[in-house]
C-alpha positions as CSV (number, residue, x, y, z in Angstrom):
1,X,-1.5,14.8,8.4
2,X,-5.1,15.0,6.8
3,X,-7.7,12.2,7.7
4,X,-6.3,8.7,6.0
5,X,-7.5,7.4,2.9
6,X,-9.2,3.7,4.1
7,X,-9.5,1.1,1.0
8,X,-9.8,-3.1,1.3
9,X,-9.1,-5.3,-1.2
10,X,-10.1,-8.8,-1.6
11,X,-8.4,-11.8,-2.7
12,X,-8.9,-15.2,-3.1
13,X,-5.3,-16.4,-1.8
14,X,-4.2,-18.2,1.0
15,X,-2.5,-15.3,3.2
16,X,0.6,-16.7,2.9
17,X,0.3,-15.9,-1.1
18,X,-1.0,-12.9,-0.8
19,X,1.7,-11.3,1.6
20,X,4.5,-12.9,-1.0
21,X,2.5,-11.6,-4.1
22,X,2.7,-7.9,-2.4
23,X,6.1,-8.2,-1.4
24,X,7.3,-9.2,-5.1
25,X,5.1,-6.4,-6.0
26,X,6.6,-4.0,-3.8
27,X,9.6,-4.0,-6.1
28,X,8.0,-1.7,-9.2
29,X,7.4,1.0,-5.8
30,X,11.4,0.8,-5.4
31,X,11.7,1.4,-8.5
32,X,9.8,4.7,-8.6
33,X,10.4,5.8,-5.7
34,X,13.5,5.2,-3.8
35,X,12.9,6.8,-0.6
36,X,10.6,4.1,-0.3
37,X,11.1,2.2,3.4
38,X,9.4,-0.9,4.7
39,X,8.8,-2.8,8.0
40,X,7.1,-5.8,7.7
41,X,5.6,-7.4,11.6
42,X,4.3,-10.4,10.8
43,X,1.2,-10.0,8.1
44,X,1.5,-6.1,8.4
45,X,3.8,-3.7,6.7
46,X,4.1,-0.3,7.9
47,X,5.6,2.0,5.3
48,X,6.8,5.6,4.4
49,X,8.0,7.2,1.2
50,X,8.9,10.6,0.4
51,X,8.4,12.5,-2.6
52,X,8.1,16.2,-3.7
53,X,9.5,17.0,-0.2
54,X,6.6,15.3,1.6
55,X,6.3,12.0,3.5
56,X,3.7,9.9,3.1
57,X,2.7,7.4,5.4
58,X,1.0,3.8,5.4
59,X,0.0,0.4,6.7
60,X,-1.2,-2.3,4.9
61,X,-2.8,-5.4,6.5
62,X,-2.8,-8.9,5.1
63,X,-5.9,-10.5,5.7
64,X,-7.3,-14.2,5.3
65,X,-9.8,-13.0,2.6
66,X,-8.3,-9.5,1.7
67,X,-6.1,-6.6,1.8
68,X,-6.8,-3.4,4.3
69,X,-4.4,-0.4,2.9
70,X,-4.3,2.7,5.1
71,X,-2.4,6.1,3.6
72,X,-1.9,9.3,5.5
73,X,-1.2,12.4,3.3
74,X,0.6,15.5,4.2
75,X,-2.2,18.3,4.1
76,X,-0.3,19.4,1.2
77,X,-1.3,16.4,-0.7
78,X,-4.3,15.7,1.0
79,X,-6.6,16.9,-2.2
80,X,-4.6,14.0,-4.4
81,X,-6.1,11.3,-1.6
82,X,-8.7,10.0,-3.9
83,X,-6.6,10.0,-6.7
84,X,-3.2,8.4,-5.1
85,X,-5.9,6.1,-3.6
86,X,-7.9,4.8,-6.7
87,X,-3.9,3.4,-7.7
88,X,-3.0,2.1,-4.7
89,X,-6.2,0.2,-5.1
90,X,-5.9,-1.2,-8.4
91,X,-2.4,-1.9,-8.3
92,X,-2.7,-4.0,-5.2
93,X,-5.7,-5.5,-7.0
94,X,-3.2,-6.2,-10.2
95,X,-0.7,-7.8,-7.3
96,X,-3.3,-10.1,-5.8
97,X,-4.6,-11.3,-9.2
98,X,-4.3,-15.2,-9.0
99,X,-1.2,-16.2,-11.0
């Protein structure tokens, strides 16, 4: 595994909110990916997916004023990191937009 890819994102939610908004969220990642697997432990989720013959692994943390996502790529996909996270980042930004 190369060195993870470390983004927070805030929000303006009562924790509570914000898990739920993620969770409902969570569905579109089904969706595209079906070897998608979750564990939620309290406000934490830890999380792997694979894809292309790879597994990527995760962890994101629900916090009172934001979001703390943490990926590990395979070195194989490790030169993606920035890109895979800039849309990890907005689209947890997208799920935590007040509705």
């Amino acid at each position: 595994m190369s060195k993870p890819f470390v983004a927070t994102v805030s929000h303006q939610l009562p924790r509570h909110e914000a898990k739920r908004q993620l969770q409902e969220g969570l569905g579109q990642i089904r969706a595209l990916f079906p070897n998608f697997e979750e564990q939620w432990t309290g406000d934490q989720m830890d999380f792997h997916v694979a894809a292309m013959g790879q597994t990527v692994i995760g962890r994101i943390d629900v916090l009172d004023d934001a979001v703390r996502i943490e990926v590990r790529l395979p070195a194989m996909l490790a030169w993606l990191g920035s890109r895979i996270g800039r849309q990890l980042t907005r689209q947890a930004t997208l799920m935590l937009e007040k509705k």
